[in-house]
N, C-alpha and C positions, 0 to 999 in steps of 0.2 A: 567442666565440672559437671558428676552429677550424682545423682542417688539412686539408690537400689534399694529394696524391701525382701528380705529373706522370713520366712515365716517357718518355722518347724518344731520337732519334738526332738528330746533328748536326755540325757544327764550323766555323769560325771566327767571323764575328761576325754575329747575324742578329736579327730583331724576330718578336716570338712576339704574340696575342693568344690568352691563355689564358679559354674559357667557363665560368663556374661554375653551381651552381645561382641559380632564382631568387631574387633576395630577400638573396645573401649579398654582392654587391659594388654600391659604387655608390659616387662620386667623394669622399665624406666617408670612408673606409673608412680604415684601416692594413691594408699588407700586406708582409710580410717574406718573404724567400726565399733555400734554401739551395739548392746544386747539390753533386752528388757525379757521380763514375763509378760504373757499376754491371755487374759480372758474372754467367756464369753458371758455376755452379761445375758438375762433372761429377754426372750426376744430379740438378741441382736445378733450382729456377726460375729465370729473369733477374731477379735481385732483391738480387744482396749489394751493399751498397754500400762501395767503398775509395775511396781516397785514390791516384789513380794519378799517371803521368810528366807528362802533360796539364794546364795551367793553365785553372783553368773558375771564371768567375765570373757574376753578374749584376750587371750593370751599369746601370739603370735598370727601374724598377716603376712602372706607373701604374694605380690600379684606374680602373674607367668607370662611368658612369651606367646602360650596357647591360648589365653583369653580367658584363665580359670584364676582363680584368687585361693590358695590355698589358708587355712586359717585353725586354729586350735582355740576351742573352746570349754571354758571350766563352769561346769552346774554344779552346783554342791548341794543336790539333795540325792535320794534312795530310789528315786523313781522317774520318768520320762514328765520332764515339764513343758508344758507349749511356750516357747520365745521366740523372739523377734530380733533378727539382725538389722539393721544398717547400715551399708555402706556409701561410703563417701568417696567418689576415684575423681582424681587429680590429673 
Protein backbone atom coordinates (compact mmCIF):
# COMPACT_ATOMS: atom_id res chain seq x y z
CA UNK A 1 0.00 0.00 0.00
CA UNK A 2 0.79 3.54 -0.47
CA UNK A 3 0.16 7.13 -1.28
CA UNK A 4 0.86 9.56 -3.65
CA UNK A 5 0.28 13.68 -3.64
CA UNK A 6 -0.61 15.14 -7.12
CA UNK A 7 -0.79 18.80 -6.77
CA UNK A 8 -2.20 20.93 -9.87
CA UNK A 9 -4.46 23.39 -11.74
CA UNK A 10 -7.33 22.94 -13.86
CA UNK A 11 -11.26 23.08 -14.38
CA UNK A 12 -13.95 21.52 -16.04
CA UNK A 13 -13.86 18.20 -17.27
CA UNK A 14 -10.63 16.78 -18.67
CA UNK A 15 -8.51 13.14 -18.76
CA UNK A 16 -5.10 13.21 -16.80
CA UNK A 17 -2.52 10.24 -17.14
CA UNK A 18 -0.79 10.23 -13.91
CA UNK A 19 3.17 8.48 -14.05
CA UNK A 20 4.18 6.69 -10.89
CA UNK A 21 7.31 5.06 -9.90
CA UNK A 22 8.36 1.76 -11.35
CA UNK A 23 7.02 -1.26 -10.35
CA UNK A 24 4.04 0.42 -8.39
CA UNK A 25 1.14 0.33 -10.92
CA UNK A 26 0.15 -2.05 -13.45
CA UNK A 27 -3.56 -3.13 -14.51
CA UNK A 28 -4.22 -5.70 -11.54
CA UNK A 29 -3.75 -2.83 -9.15
CA UNK A 30 -6.55 -0.88 -6.88
CA UNK A 31 -6.43 2.68 -6.87
CA UNK A 32 -8.61 5.16 -5.13
CA UNK A 33 -8.51 8.78 -5.24
CA UNK A 34 -9.50 11.87 -3.43
CA UNK A 35 -9.55 15.58 -4.81
CA UNK A 36 -9.69 18.83 -2.66
CA UNK A 37 -8.98 22.60 -3.27
CA UNK A 38 -5.92 23.90 -2.12
CA UNK A 39 -4.67 27.42 -0.88
CA UNK A 40 -2.11 29.37 -0.02
CA UNK A 41 -2.55 31.02 3.13
CA UNK A 42 -0.32 34.53 3.63
CA UNK A 43 3.28 33.42 4.42
CA UNK A 44 2.95 29.85 3.76
CA UNK A 45 3.18 27.10 1.14
CA UNK A 46 0.40 26.33 -1.62
CA UNK A 47 -0.57 23.38 0.28
CA UNK A 48 -3.72 23.89 2.83
CA UNK A 49 -6.32 21.83 1.65
CA UNK A 50 -10.35 23.13 2.03
CA UNK A 51 -13.43 22.39 1.06
CA UNK A 52 -14.35 25.42 -1.31
CA UNK A 53 -17.64 26.99 -3.56
CA UNK A 54 -16.23 24.53 -6.59
CA UNK A 55 -17.72 20.89 -7.15
CA UNK A 56 -14.58 18.65 -7.91
CA UNK A 57 -14.65 15.22 -8.24
CA UNK A 58 -13.07 12.12 -9.97
CA UNK A 59 -14.96 10.48 -12.00
CA UNK A 60 -13.02 7.51 -13.48
CA UNK A 61 -9.54 5.73 -12.54
CA UNK A 62 -7.79 3.37 -14.58
CA UNK A 63 -4.28 2.04 -13.44
CA UNK A 64 -2.05 0.75 -16.68
CA UNK A 65 0.34 -1.85 -17.34
CA UNK A 66 2.87 1.18 -18.21
CA UNK A 67 2.81 2.42 -14.57
CA UNK A 68 0.56 5.56 -15.58
CA UNK A 69 -2.82 5.80 -13.78
CA UNK A 70 -5.19 7.19 -16.06
CA UNK A 71 -8.02 9.26 -14.43
CA UNK A 72 -10.96 11.94 -15.31
CA UNK A 73 -11.60 14.64 -13.41
CA UNK A 74 -14.73 17.02 -12.84
CA UNK A 75 -14.21 20.97 -11.54
CA UNK A 76 -17.29 22.80 -11.91
CA UNK A 77 -16.12 26.23 -11.90
CA UNK A 78 -15.13 28.98 -15.05
CA UNK A 79 -11.78 29.11 -14.34
CA UNK A 80 -8.38 26.93 -13.43
CA UNK A 81 -8.48 26.11 -9.71
CA UNK A 82 -5.33 24.82 -7.61
CA UNK A 83 -6.23 21.05 -6.28
CA UNK A 84 -4.96 18.17 -4.83
CA UNK A 85 -5.05 14.68 -5.80
CA UNK A 86 -4.53 11.55 -3.72
CA UNK A 87 -3.96 8.55 -4.52
CA UNK A 88 -4.16 5.34 -2.71
CA UNK A 89 -2.56 2.12 -4.95
CA UNK A 90 -3.26 -1.43 -3.62
Amino acid sequence: MSVWTLDWRGHGTQTWFTPFSRGVINRHSAVFATICEITQPPGEPLDFPFVGAAGMEVRNIAPLDDGRVQWVSEIDWDRDLNFRVKFLVL
